[in-house]
SEPA-331624 format. One record per residue (C-alpha): residue number from 1; residue in three letters; x, y, z. Coordinates in steps of 0.02 Angstrom, whole numbers. Example, Ala and Ser with C-alpha at 12.3 -4.5 7.8 and 13.67 -1.06 7.14 Angstrom:
BEGIN
num | residuo | east | north | up
1 | ALA | 615 | -225 | 390 $
2 | SER | 684 | -53 | 357 $
***
This chain:
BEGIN
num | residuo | east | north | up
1 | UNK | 0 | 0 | 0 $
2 | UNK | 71 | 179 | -50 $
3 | UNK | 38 | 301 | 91 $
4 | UNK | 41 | 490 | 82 $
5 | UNK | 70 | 589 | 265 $
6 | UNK | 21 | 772 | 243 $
7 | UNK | 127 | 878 | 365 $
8 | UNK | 330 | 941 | 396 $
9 | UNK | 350 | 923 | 577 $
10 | UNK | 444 | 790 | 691 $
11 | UNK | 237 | 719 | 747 $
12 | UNK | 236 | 677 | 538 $
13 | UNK | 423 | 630 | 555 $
14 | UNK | 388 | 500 | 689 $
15 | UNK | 222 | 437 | 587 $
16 | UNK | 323 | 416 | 446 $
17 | UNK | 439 | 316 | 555 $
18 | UNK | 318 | 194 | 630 $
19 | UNK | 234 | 171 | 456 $
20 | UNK | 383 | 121 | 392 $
21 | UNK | 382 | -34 | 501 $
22 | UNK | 216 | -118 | 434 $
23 | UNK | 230 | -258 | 298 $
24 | UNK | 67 | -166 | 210 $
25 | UNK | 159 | -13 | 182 $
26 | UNK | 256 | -24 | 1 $
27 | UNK | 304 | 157 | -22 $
28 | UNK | 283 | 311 | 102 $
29 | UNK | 270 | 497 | 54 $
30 | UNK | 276 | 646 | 146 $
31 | UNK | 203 | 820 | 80 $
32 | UNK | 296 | 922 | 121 $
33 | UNK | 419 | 845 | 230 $
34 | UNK | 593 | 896 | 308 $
35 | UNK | 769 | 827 | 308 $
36 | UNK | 700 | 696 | 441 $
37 | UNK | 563 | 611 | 327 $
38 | UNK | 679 | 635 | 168 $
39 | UNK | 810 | 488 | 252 $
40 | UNK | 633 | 354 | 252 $
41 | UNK | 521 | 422 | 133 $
42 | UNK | 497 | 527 | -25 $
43 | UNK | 479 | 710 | -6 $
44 | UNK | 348 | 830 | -93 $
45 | UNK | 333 | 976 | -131 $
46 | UNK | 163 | 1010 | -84 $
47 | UNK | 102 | 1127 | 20 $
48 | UNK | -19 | 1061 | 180 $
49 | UNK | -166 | 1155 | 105 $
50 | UNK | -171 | 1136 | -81 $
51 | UNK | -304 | 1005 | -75 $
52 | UNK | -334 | 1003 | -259 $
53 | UNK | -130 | 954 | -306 $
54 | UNK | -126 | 819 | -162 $
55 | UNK | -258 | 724 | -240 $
56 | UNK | -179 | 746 | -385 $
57 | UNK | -14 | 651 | -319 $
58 | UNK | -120 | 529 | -238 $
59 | UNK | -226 | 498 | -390 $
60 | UNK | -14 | 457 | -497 $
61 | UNK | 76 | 377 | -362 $
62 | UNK | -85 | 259 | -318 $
63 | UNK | -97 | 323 | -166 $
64 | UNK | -219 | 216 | -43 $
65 | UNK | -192 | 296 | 128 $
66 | UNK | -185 | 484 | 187 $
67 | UNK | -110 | 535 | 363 $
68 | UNK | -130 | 692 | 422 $
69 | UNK | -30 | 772 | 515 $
70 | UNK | -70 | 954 | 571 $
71 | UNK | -245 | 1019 | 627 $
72 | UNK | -240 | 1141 | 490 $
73 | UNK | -295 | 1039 | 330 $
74 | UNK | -417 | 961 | 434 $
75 | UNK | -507 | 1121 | 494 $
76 | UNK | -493 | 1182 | 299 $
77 | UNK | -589 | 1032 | 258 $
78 | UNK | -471 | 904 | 158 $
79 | UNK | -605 | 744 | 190 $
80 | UNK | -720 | 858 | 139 $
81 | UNK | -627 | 913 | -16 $
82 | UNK | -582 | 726 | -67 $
83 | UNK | -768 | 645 | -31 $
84 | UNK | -832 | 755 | -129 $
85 | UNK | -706 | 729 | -296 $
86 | UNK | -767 | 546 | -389 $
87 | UNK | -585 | 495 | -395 $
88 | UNK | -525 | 525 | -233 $
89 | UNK | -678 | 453 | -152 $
90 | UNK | -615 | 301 | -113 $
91 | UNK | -448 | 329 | -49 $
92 | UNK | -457 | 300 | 157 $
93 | UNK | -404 | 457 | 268 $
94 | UNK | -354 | 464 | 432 $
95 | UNK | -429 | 637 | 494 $
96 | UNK | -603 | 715 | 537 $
97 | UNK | -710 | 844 | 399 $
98 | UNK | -744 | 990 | 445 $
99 | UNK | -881 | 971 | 564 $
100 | UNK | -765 | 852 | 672 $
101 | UNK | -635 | 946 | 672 $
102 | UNK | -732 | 1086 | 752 $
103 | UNK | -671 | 1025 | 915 $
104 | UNK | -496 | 1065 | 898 $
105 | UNK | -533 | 1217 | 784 $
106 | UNK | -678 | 1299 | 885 $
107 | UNK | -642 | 1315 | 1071 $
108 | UNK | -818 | 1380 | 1095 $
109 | UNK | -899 | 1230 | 978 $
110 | UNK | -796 | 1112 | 1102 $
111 | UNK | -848 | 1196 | 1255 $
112 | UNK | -1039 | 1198 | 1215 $
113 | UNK | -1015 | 1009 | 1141 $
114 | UNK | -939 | 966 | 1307 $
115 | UNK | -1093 | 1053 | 1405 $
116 | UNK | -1207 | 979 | 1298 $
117 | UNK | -1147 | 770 | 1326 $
118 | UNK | -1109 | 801 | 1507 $
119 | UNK | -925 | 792 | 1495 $
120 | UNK | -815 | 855 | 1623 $
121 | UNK | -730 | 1027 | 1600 $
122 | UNK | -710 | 1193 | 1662 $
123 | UNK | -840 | 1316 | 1675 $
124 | UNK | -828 | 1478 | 1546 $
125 | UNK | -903 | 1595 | 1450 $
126 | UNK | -872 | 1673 | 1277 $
127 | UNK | -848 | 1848 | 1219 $
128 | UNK | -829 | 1931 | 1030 $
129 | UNK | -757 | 2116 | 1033 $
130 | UNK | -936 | 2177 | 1026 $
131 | UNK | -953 | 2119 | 1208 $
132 | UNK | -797 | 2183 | 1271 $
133 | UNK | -873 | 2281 | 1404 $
134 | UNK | -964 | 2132 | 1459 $
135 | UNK | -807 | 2019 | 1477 $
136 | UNK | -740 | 2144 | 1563 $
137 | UNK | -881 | 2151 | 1688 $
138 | UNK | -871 | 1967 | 1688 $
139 | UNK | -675 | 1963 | 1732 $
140 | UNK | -719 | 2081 | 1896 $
141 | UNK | -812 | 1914 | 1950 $
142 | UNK | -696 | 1782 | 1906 $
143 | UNK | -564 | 1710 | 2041 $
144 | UNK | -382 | 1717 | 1986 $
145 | UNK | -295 | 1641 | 1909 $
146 | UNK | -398 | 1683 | 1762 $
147 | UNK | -383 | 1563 | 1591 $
148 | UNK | -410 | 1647 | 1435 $
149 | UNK | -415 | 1545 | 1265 $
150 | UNK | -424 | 1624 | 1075 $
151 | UNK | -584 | 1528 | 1009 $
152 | UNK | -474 | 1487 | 817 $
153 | UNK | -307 | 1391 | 793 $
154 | UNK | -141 | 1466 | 887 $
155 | UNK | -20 | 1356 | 830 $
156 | UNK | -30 | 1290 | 1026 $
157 | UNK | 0 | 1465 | 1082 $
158 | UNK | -182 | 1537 | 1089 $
159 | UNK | -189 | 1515 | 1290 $
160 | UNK | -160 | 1660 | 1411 $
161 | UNK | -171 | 1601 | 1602 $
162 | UNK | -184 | 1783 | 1685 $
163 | UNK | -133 | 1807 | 1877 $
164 | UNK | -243 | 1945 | 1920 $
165 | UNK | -404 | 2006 | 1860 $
166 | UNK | -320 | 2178 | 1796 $
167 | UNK | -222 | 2080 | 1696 $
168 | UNK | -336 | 1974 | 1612 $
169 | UNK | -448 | 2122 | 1572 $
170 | UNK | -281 | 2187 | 1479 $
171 | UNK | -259 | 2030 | 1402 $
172 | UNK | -443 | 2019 | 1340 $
173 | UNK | -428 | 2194 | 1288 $
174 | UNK | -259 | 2133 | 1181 $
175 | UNK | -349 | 1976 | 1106 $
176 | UNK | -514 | 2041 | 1058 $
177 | UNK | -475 | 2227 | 1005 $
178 | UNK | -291 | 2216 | 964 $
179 | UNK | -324 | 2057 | 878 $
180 | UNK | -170 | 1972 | 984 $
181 | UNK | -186 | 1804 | 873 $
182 | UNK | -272 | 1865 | 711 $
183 | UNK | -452 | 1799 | 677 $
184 | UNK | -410 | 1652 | 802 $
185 | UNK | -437 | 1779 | 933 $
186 | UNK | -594 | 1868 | 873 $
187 | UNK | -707 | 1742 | 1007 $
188 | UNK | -629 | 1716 | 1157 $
189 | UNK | -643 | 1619 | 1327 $
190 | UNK | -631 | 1637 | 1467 $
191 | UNK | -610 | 1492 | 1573 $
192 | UNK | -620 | 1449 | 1763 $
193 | UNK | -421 | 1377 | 1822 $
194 | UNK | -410 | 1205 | 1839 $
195 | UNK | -293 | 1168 | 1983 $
196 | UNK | -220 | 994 | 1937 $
197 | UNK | -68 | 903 | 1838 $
198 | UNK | -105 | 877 | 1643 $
199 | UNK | -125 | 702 | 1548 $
200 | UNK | -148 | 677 | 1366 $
201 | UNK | -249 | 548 | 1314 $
202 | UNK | -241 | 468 | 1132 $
203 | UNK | -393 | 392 | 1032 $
204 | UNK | -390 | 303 | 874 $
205 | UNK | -582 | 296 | 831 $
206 | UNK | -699 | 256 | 682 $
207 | UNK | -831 | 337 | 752 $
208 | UNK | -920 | 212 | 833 $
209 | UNK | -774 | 101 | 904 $
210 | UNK | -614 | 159 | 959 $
211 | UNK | -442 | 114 | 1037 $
212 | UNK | -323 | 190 | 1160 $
213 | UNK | -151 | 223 | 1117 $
214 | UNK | -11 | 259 | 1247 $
215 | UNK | -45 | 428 | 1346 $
216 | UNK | 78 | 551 | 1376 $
217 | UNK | 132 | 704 | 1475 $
218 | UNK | 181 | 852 | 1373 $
219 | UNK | 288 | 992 | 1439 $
220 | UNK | 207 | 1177 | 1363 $
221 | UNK | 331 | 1327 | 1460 $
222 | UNK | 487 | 1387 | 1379 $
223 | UNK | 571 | 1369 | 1550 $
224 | UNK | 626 | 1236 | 1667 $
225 | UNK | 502 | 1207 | 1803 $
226 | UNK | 352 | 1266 | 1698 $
227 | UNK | 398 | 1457 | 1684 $
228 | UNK | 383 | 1575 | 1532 $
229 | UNK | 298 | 1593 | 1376 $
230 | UNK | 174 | 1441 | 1311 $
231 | UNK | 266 | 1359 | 1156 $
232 | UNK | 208 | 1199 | 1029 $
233 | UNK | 291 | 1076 | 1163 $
234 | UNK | 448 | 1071 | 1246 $
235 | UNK | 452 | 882 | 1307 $
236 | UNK | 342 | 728 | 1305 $
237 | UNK | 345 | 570 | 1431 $
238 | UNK | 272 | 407 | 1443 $
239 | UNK | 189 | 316 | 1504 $
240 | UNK | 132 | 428 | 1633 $
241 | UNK | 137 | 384 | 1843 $
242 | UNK | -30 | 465 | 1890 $
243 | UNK | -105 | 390 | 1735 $
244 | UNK | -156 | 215 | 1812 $
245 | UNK | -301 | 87 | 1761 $
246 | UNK | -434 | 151 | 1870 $
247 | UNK | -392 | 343 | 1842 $
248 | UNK | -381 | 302 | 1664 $
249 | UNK | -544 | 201 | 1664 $
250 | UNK | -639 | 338 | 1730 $
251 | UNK | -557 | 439 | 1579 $
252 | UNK | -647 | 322 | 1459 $
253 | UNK | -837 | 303 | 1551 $
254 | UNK | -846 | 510 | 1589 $
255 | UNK | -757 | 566 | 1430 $
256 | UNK | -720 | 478 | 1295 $
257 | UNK | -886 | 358 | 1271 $
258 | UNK | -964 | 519 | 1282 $
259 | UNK | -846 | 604 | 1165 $
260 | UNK | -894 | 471 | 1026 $
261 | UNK | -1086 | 444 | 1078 $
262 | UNK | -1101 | 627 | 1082 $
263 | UNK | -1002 | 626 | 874 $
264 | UNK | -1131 | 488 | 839 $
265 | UNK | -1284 | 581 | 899 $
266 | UNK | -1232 | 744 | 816 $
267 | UNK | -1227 | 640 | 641 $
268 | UNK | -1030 | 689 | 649 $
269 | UNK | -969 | 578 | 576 $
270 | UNK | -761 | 544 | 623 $
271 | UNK | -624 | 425 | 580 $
272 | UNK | -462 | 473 | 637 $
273 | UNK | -375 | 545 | 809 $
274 | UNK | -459 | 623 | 943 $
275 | UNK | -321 | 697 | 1049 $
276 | UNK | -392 | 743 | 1233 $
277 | UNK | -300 | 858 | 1356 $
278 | UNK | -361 | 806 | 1536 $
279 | UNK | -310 | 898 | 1672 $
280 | UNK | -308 | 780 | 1848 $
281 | UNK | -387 | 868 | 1979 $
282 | UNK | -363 | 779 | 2145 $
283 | UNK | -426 | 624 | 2065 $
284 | UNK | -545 | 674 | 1947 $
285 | UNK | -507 | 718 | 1763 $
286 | UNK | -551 | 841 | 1664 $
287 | UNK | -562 | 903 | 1477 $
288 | UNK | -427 | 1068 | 1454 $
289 | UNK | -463 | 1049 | 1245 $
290 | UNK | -468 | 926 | 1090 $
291 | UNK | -359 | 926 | 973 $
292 | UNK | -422 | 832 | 806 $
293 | UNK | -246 | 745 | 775 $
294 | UNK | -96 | 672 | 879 $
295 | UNK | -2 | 806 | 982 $
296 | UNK | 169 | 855 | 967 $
297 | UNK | 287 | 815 | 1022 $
298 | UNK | 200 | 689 | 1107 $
299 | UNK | 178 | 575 | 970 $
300 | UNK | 367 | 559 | 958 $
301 | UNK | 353 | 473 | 1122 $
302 | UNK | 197 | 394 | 1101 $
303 | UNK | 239 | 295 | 913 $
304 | UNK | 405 | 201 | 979 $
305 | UNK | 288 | 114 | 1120 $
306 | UNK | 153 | 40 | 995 $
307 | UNK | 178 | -132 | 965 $
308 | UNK | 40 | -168 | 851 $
309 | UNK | 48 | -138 | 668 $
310 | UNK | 3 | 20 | 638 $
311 | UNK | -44 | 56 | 454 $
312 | UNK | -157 | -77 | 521 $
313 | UNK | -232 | -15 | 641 $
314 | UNK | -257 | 162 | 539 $
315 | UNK | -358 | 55 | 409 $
316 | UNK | -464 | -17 | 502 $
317 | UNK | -522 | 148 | 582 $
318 | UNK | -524 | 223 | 409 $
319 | UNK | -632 | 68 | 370 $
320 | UNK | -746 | 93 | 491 $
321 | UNK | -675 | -81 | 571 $
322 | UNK | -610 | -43 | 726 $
323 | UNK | -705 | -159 | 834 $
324 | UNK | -625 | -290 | 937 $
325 | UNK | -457 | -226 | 892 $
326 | UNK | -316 | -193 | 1029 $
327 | UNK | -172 | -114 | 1028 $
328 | UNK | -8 | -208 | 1103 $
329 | UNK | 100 | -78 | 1203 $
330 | UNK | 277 | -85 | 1240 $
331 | UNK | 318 | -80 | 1443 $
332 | UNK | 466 | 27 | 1415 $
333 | UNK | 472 | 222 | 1459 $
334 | UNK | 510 | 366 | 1330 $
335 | UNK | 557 | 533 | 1358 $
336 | UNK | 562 | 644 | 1209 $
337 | UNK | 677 | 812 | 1228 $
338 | UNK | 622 | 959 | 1075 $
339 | UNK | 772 | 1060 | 1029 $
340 | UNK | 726 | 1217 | 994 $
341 | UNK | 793 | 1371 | 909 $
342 | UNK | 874 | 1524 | 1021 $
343 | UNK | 706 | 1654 | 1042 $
344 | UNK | 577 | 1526 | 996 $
345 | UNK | 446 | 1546 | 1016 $
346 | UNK | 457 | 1722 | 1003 $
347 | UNK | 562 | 1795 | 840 $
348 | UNK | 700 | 1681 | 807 $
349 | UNK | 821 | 1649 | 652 $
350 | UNK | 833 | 1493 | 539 $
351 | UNK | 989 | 1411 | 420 $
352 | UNK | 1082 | 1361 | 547 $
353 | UNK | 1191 | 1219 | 521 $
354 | UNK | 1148 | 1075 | 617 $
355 | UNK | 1296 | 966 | 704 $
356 | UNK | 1322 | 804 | 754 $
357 | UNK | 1192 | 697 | 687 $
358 | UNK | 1303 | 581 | 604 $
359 | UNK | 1344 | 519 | 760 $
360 | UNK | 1282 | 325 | 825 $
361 | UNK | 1175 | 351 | 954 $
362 | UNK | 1014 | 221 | 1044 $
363 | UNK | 899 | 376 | 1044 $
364 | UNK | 767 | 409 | 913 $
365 | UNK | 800 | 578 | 840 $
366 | UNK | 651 | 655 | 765 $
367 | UNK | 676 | 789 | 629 $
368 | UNK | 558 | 959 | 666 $
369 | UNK | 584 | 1129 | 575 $
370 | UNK | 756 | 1062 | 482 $
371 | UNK | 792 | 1083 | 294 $
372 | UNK | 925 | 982 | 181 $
373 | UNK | 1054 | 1088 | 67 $
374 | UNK | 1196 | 1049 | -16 $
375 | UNK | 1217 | 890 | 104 $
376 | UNK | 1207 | 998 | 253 $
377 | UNK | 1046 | 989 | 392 $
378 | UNK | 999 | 1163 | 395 $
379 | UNK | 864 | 1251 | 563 $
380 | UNK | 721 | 1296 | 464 $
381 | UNK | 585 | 1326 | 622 $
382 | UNK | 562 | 1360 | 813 $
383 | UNK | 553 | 1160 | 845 $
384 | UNK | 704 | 1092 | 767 $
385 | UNK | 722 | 919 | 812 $
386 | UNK | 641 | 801 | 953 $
387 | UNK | 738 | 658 | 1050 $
388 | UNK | 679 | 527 | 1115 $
389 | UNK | 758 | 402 | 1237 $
390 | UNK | 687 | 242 | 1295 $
391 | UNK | 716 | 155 | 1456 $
392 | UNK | 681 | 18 | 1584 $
393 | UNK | 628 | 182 | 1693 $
394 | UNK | 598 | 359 | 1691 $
395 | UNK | 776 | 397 | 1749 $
396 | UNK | 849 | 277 | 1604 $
397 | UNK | 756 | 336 | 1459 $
398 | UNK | 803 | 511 | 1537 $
399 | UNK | 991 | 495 | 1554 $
400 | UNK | 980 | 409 | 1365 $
401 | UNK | 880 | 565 | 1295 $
402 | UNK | 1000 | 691 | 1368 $
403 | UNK | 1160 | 596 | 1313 $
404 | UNK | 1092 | 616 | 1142 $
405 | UNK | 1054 | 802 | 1159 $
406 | UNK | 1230 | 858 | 1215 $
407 | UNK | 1285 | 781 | 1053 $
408 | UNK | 1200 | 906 | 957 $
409 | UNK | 1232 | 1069 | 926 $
410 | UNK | 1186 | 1222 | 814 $
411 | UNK | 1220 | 1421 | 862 $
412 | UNK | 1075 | 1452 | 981 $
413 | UNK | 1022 | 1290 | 1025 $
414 | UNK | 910 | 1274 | 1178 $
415 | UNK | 827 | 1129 | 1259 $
416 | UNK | 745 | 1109 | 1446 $
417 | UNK | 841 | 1008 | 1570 $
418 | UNK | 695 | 950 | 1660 $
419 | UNK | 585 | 854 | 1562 $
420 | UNK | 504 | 713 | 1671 $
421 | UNK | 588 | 769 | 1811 $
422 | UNK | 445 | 806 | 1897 $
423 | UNK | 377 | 621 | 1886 $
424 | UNK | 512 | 539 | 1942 $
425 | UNK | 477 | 597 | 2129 $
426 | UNK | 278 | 592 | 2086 $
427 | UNK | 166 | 563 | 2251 $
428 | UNK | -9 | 611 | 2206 $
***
């Protein structure tokens, strides 16, 4: 089977890497790729959102299976675009329409959807620039800290946790009037704190059945010990301590049966990732967001601890044929490091030569924002590359991740020190 995986970051970098490993797959492409997908598949030149050329390639490579990557295409309606088109009908995708995706792209569609199926989550309200005297007014009653989310796509970075209300009314002042985050921000939300340790939780569904991938803990700050500015993803472990069968078993009764039953009664229909952030408070969990695709850079530390087949797996969702399938997980730990530019993710400058990845090293390195030229790995984003170490235990695939790091280097390189730190002494 020729597969196609629509994206250029290290979560399409690490699909492309697990893909490679199934018997079914004959040939893999990546549109448009980076350095990292160029070593195991064939690059193209095709931008995420030209809908009408991907086809095209799919339609004279005989492609049978699309991937996709990023929430973008998703939101912009690529299922749509190729259910619609007689010859691309028929070619399984992995990845909501439009209406699905809704819950990643819409923070206030996810919030009401949430409210209307009874699914755990914070209390809020949403204002449009029109109301800004309202939110405002609303703000005076709200008890800090204050959580304030553009309604549109970010890029990960539409969240603004405020530590005072005279802040937040700045903030909401910046997003709605000032237009902080472009049309993302023209709805905003604001959102009761949730006081708690995050989770993220993995389904594989074909919108009736579904099954449960590895979770993960994702690391969001700029700084060690959770400080600074929000970014794409600094880190990734798992599995995760606080994640255990009953906590996660409550995960699937109060959220994600509802998640799916609530799809089905909506007539949504869905067949791809649903990608829940839960925050764990005291016990009980709690939906932050979903995202309509697998997170990075968690799936860098998710993909290396899936057994199973996974092209698979991926066509029986897209087959509607997920039932009675299970997915065989590997007992090991993975921590997975992102390497990041110097500024990111503020401004930040790219074409920096990359060194030391010729070295022989046990970790996985996962290729971000790179570019190839002239036989030399160039930066070409904020998220360069992702590593990620496996181990017996935390402190093994730790030690294993950071030996690979301090191998690397490029002028301005930055990484936190810390990642899974925190779990390693975890108590509850």
């Amino acid at each position: 089977m020729n597969i196609l995986v629509i994206g250029n970051g290290g979560r399409e970098h690490a699909l492309c890497w697990k893909i490679r490993q199934s018997p079914i797959c004959e040939q893999i492409y990546a549109a448009p790729g980076n350095a990292g997908t160029s070593l195991i598949a064939e690059n193209v030149p095709i931008g995420i959102n030209d809908f009408a050329a991907l086809g095209k390639f799919c339609l004279s490579k005989g492609v049978k299976l699309v991937v996709v990557g990023p929430e973008g295409p998703l939101v912009n309606g690529i299922r749509d675009f190729f259910e619609q088109e007689p010859e691309l009908k028929d070619i399984l995708l992995i990845g909501p329409g439009k209406a699905g995706a809704q819950l990643e792209g819409s923070k206030d569609f996810s919030k009401q959807f949430m409210l209307r199926h009874h699914i755990p989550t914070a209390k809020a309200r949403t204002f449009e620039a029109s109301d800004l005297t309202h939110a405002i007014d609303y703000i005076s009653t709200c008890k800090p800290p204050i959580v304030l989310k553009a309604d549109g796509l970010a890029g990960g970075k539409g969240v603004i946790i405020s530590l005072s209300q005279g802040e937040a009314k700045a903030v909401i002042k910046e997003m709605l009037v000032n237009k902080k985050f472009g049309e993302a921000s023209a709805k905003v939300l604001i959102e009761e704190f949730l006081n708690g340790i995050e989770l993220s939780v993995f389904v594989l569904t074909d919108g009736r059945d579904y099954v449960l991938l590895p979770e993960a803990k994702d690391y969001k700050r700029i700084g060690e010990g959770d400080l600074g500015l929000n970014t794409g993803g600094m880190g990734a472990v798992s599995p995760v301590s606080f994640a255990t069968a009953a906590f996660m078993s409550k995960i699937e009764e109060t959220i994600i049966k509802p998640t799916i039953y609530g799809l089905i009664q909506e007539g949504i229909e869905y067949k791809g990732f649903i990608f829940v952030g839960i925050m764990n408070v005291g016990g009980e969990p709690y939906v932050i967001e979903y995202n309509a695709r697998m997170g990075d850079p968690e799936t860098q530390a998710v993909m290396p601890r899936i057994k199973s087949d996974f092209v698979e797996l991926m066509v029986s969702a897209a087959n509607g044929d997920l039932k009675n399938k299970k997915v065989e997980i590997d007992e090991h730990h993975a921590v997975t490091v992102a390497l990041v530019s110097g500024g990111y993710p503020g401004e930040y400058k790219t074409g920096k030569s990359i060194r030391g990845l010729e070295h022989e090293v046990d970790a996985l390195i996962f290729h971000g924002g790179t570019k190839k030229q002239n036989n030399n790995v160039l930066t070409d984003g904020g998220r360069v590359l992702a590593i990620t170490g496996k181990g017996n235990s935390l402190e093994e695939a730790r030690n294993q991740v950071y030996q690979t790091a301090s191998q690397v280097y490029w002028e301005g390189l930055y990484y936190r020190k810390d990642i899974g730190q925190d779990l390693m002494n975890y108590k509850g």
